[in-house]
N, C-alpha and C positions, 0 to 999 in steps of 0.2 A: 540567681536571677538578677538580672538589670533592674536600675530603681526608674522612675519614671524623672524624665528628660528636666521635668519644670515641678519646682518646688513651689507651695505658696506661702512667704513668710509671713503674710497677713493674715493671721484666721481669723474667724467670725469672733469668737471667745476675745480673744486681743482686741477688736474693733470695740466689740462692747463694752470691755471692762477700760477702757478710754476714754467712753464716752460716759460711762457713772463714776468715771474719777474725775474729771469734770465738772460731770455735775454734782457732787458732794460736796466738791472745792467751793462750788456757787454756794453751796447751801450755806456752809460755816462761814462764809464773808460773808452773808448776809448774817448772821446770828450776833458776830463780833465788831460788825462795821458799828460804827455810832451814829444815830439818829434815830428819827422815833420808825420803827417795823412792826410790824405785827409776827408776834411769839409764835400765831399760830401755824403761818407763813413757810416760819423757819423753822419749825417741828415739823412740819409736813414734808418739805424738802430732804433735808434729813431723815426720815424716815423712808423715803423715797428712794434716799442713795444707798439706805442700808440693807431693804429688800431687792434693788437690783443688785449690788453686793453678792449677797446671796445666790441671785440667779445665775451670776457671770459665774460663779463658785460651782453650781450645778450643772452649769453648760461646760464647764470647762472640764470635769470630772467625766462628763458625758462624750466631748470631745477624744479626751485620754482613751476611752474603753472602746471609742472607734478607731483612734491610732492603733490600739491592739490588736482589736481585732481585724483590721486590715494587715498588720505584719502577720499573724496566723492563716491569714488568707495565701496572702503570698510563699507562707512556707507550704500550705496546703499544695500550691498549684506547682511551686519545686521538686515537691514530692513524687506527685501523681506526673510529672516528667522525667524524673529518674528512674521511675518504675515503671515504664512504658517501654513497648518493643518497637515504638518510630522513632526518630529520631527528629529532636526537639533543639531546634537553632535559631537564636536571634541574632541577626548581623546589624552593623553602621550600614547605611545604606550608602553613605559619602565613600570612606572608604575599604569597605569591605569586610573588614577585622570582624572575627566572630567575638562576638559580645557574651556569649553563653551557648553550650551544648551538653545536653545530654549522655550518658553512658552509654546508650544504644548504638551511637555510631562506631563505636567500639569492640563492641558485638558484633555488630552489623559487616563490618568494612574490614576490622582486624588492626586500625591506623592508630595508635593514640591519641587520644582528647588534644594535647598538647604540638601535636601536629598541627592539625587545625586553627589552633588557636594565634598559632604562629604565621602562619604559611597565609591565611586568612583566604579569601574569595579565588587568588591566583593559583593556588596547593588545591583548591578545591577544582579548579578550572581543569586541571591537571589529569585527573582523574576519570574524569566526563568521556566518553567516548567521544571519538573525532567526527563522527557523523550529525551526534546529536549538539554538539556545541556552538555548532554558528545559530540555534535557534535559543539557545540557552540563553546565549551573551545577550543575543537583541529582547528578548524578555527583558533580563532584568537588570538591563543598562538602561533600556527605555525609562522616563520620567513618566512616576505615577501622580497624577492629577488629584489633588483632596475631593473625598466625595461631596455630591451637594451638600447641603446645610443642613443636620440631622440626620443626612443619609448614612449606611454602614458602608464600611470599607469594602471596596470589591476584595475576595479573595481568584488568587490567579492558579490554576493547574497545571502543571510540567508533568510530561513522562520522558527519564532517558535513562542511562545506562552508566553507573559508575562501576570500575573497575577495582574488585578488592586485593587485598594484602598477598591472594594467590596468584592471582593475574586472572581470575574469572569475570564475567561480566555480569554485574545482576542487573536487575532493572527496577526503576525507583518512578514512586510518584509523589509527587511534591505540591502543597497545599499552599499556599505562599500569600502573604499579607502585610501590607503597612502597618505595625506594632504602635510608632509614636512620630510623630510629625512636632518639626520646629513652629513656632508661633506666626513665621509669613506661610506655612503649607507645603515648607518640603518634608520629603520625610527622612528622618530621622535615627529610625532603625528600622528590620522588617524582621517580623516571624514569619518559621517555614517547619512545618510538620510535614516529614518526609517516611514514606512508606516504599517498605521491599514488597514488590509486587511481582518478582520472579515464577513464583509458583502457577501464580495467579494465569500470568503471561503466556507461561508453558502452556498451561490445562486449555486455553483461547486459541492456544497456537495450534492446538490435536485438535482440538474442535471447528476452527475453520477448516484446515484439513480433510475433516471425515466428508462435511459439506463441501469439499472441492471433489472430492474420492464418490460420496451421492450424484453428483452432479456429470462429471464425468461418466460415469455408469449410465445416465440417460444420454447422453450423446453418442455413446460407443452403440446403445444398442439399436437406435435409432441410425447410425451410420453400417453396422452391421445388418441388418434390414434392408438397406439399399445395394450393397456389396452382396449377398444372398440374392436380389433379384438380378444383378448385373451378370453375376455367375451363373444365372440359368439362362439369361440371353443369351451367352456366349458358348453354354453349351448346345443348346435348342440349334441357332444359327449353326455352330457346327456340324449336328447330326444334320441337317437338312443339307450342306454343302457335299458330305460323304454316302447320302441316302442316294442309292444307284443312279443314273445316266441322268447326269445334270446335264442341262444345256450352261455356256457360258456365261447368258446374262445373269442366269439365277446363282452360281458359283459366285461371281463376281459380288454381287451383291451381297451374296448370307458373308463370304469375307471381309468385305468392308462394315456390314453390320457389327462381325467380329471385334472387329480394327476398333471401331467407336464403344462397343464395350468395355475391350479392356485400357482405353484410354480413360473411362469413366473408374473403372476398376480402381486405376493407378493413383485418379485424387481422391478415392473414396480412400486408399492405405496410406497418403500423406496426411490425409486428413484424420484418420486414426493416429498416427503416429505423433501429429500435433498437439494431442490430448495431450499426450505424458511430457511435456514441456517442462514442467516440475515449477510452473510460476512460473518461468522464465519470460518475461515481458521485452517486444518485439516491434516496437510503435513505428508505425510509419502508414505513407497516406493509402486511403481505406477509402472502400462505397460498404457506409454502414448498412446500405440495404441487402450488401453480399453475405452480411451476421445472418441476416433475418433468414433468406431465403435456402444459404446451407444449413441451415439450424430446423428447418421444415419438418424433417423426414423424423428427426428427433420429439420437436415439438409434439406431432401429429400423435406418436406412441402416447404423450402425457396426456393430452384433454379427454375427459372424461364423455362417455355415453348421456349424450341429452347436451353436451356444450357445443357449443359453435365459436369457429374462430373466424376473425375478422382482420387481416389487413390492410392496412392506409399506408403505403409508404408514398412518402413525395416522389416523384419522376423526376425531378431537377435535383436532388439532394448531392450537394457536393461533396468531395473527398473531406474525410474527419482523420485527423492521428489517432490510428486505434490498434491494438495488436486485434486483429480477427478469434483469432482464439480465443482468448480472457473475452471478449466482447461475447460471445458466444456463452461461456457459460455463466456470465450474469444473466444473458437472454435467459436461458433454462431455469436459472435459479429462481427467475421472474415468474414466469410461464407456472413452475413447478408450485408456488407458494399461492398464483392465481385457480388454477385447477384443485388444490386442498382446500383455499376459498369458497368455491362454487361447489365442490362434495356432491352429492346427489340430486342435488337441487336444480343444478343445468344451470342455466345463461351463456354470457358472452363473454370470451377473452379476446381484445382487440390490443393488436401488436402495431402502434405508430412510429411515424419517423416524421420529423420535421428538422428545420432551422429557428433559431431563438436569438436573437439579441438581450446580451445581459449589460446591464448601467452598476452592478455589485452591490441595488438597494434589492430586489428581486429575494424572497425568503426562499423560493424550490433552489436557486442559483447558488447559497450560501457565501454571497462576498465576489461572486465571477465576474470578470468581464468581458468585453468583445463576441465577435460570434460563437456559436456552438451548437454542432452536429447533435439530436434530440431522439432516443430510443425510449418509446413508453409502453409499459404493459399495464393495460386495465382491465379490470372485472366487474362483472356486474354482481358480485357477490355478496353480502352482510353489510359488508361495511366494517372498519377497524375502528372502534371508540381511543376518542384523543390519550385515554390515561394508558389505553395498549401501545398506542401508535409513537407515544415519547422514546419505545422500549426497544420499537424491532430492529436498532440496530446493534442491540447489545447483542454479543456472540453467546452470550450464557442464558442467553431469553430467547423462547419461542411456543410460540398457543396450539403447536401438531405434538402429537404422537411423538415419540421418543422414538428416532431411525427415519422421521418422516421430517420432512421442511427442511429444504436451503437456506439458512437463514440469511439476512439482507447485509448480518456485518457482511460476507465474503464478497459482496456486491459491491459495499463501500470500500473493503479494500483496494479491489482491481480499479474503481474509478481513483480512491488514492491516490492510485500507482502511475494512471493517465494523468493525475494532476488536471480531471473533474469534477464532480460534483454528483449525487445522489438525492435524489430528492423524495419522500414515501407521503401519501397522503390520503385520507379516505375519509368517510361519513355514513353513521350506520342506516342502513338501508337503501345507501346508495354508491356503494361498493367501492372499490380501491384502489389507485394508482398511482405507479415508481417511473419516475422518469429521470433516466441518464445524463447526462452532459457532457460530452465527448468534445475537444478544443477542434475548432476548424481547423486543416493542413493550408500551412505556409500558400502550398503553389500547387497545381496540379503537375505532375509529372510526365516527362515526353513519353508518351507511350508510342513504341515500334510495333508498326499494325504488319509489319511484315511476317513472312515464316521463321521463326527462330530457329528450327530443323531443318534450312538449308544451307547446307556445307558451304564453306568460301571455294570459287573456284580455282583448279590447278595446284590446292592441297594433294601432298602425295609424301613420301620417303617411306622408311623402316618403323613398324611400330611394336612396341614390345607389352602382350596384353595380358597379364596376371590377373586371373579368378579361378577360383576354387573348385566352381558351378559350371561341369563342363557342357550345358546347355546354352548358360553364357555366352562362353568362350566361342560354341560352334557360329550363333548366331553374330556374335560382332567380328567374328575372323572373315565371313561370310559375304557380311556388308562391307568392311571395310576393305578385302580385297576386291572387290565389284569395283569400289571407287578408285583406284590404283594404288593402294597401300600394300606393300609386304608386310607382314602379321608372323612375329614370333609369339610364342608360348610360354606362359609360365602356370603350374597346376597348384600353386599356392606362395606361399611368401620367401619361403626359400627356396625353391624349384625358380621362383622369377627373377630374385637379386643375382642369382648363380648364373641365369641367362643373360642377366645384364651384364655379370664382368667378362661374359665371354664374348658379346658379342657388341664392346662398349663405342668400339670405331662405329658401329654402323649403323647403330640406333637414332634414331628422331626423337622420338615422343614417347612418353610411356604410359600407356591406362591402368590403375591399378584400384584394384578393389581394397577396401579396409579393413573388413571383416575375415580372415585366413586363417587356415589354422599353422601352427610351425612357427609364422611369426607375421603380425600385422601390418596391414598396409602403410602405418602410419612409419613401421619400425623400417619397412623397403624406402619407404621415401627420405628419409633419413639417411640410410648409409647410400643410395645412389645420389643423392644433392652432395654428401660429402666429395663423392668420386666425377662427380661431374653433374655441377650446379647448374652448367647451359644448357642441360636437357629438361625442357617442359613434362613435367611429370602433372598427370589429371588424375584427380583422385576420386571413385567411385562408389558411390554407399546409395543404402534402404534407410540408412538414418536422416536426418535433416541437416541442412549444408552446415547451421551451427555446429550441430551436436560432432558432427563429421571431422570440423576442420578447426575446430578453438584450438586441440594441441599443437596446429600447424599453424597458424595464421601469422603470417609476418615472417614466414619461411621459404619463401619463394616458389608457394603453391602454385602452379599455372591453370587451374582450375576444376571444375567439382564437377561430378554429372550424377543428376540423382537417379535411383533403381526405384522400379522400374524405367527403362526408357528405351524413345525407338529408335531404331539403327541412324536415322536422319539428326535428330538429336544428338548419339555419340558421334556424329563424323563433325558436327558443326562445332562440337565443345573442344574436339582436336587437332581440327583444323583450326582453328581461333588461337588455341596457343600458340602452334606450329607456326603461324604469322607472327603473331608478337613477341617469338622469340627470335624469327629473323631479322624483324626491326631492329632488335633492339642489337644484336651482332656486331 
């Protein structure tokens, strides 16, 4: 262990026995000096030096057995660090040099002590994963300020991720404090009791999970519920179209009823499909009241018998940076933990939206500033008492039923991930609420209020259209020869690159599904970009254009059409190319 910084060479013991040799000295010049004194004078003096004598003799004895026991202290606290499973480090805070560690880092990491010791804060930096280190350095580069006058030293907490002796990453939490400060108040040295927290991590990591996997399940069945009544529109309208001697207004109509179905149909299965995102965060500019209002059909399954929902969204509310989705299912997780609030009891769950100016003194704001987009769920429920309310964003705490409650870490994560803010708050008997804080969007965005589904005009050549699904195939061979396209065929992935090398002179454009069997769309676009790169290949999927086109991206994709869609849609996403690759000529 390190000795402390400042020795005191003056002790009390020293001071005193200074001051009665002194005074002793005074006494015997008085007894030996010549003229007339009084005996008694100079016996009492003397007597005086001899019982503080004494004393200095017993303080200083007394002294000695607290120097001991001090050095017993200090091997105590050596001890109880050697035999600890964290790891125990005093560094210079000047420059770096580890001053003392522990064995546990040796266990811990697999590195030798002596590495450390050598390599000092830079051998340590080294180690750190690259994500977590630019927060590192500014921590504990930053100059720590001496606390007030009496006050205790802040201690400061790090989580990140050192990398051991096998190359795996653990993850470490770090307690971290100014040990000894120089005499104008810098510091000196610091301690840091550092804990593996890996396990811990994992178990927080499955558990926000399961509450992303609960949560999800209320959205699919809530979106399933609307896709079930869409699907009876569209068959009802059907039979009524096929039901004996229609006149033409009433055909026309129950068809376009159709039409508008399964249009609804089609974002009700993108909208499924955006569930299983896997996290994947999406941010761009957003009408947070479109969380709210595709999130309804969901919500509506959760509020119980006797509640009432209530909402206030502002009508001017501007565009927020939000992925839709992640916003969404904090909404649910909100909704879901207000509704276990209210239990049988009833009341109100009111779902708000507003705008907030933050100055970063604001406590719900946590440090924000500028404007920001505002989603709140409140209840008229219990109320959460302050010693519950410290708790609920811990992921291993929650007051439901085991299988029951989202709890609000996963809420803080996704705002994390926004680079917002969370805010929880209540009072018992006068119920509870979380409000979000979503960052205003830069600008609002040109929005083209025109038909997207209308084809550029005088689009036309050879089109070569690969899927699997010969209902597909009928239907866009159908449409696009209507519009002046020839339409070859291919009935999967190698049935269509085989069409390609045969028919490579007179090909245009190529529409090609992803999903094939034999060999994928992704593996056609591939070997026909090798064989001829100037032909605009569009790639076609039921997955999302990410999930669709990441293996592709920066391959000279000419563009994506997502499935379901309508014939106007594929002729305007092929004709689109087909231009841009004229231009570009």
């Amino acid at each position: 262990m390190t000795a402390p910084s400042m020795r005191k060479l003056v002790t009390p013991p020293a001071m005193l026995g200074l001051f009665f040799l002194l005074f002793a000295a005074a006494a015997v010049s008085l007894v030996f000096t010549a003229g007339t004194h009084s005996p008694v004078l100079a016996l009492s003096l003397t007597g005086m030096a001899i019982v503080g004598t004494m004393g200095i003799r017993s303080t200083a004895v007394r002294a000695r057995e607290a120097e001991l026991a001090l050095g017993e202290g200090e091997r105590y606290i050596e001890k109880v660090a050697e035999l600890s499973q964290d790891i125990h480090a005093i560094m210079d805070a000047e420059s770096g040099a580890f001053l003392y560690l522990n064995p546990a880092v040796e266990d811990l990491l697999g590195y030798p002590t002596e590495t450390f010791m050598k390599g000092g804060r830079d051998y340590f930096y080294s180690l750190v994963h690259p994500d977590d280190l630019p927060i590192l350095r500014k921590h504990r580069e930053a100059p720590a300020p001496p606390p007030p006058e009496g006050g205790e030293e802040p201690i400061l907490e790090e989580i990140y991720r050192i990398r051991n002796h096998h190359g795996a990453w653990r993850w470490f939490k770090s307690r971290r404090t100014v040990f000894v400060r120089y005499g104008d108040g810098r510091p000196a040295e610091t301690l840091a009791v550092i804990q593996d927290i890996t396990q811990q991590r994992s178990f927080e990591s499955a558990l926000v999970q399961a509450h992303k996997v609960e949560s999800l399940g209320a959205l699919v069945r809530g979106t399933v519920n609307d896709l079930n009544n869409t699907l009876m529109g569209i068959q009802g309208y059907a039979e009524i179209a096929l039901e004996g001697e229609q006149g033409p207004a009433i055909l026309r109509a129950s068809l376009e009823s159709v039409q508008a179905s399964i249009g609804r149909a089609t974002g009700l299965c993108k909208q499924i499909l955006s569930y299983t995102g896997q996290g994947r965060i999406q941010i761009s500019p957003h009408q947070l009241n479109d969380a709210v209002r595709e999130s309804l059909s969901a919500i509506e399954t959760l509020v119980p018998d006797g509640a009432h929902l209530v909402l206030d969204l502002q009508n001017d509310l501007p565009l927020a940076s939000v992925d839709l989705t992640q916003a969404r299912h904090a909404l649910l997780n909100l909704v879901f933990n207000a509704c276990e609030s209210l239990g049988i009891r009833g009341g109100e769950i009111t779902i708000r939206t507003f705008m907030r100016s933050l100055g970063g003194t604001e406590t719900g704001g946590q440090g924000l500033r500028g404007d920001f987009v505002c989603l709140e769920v409140a209840d008229t429920g219990p109320g959460t008492p302050p010693e519950i309310l410290g708790k609920v964003f811990d992921p291993l705490f929650s007051t439901l039923h085991p299988g029951h409650g989202l709890g609000l870490s996963t809420v803080e994560d996704i705002l994390r991930e926004h680079q917002g803010a969370v805010h929880a708050k209540g009072e018992p008997g006068l119920g509870d609420s979380t409000v979000l804080y979503f960052h205003l969007a830069e600008k609002n965005p040109e929005i083209d209020e025109g038909d997207e589904g209308t084809p550029l005009v005088g689009a036309s050549g050879v089109l070569l259209l690969v899927d699997d699904e010969p209902t597909i195939r009928a239907i866009l061979r159908q449409g696009f020869e209507n519009a002046g396209f020839k339409v070859i065929e291919g009935v999967d992935g190698v049935d269509g690159f085989a069409s390609f090398v045969r028919h490579r002179s007179s090909i245009n454009a190529v529409l090609l599904d992803l999903t094939m069997p034999r060999m994928g769309g992704d593996e056609v676009f591939e070997e026909i970009h090798k064989l001829a790169p100037e032909v605009p290949v569009v790639l076609m999927s039921g997955y999302s254009q990410e999930e669709a086109t990441t293996a592709l991206a920066g391959r000279g994709l000419a563009g994506f059409l997502s499935k379901p869609c309508s014939i106007k849609e594929a002729l305007a996403v092929v004709s689109r190319a087909l231009a841009a690759a004229r231009a570009g000529a």
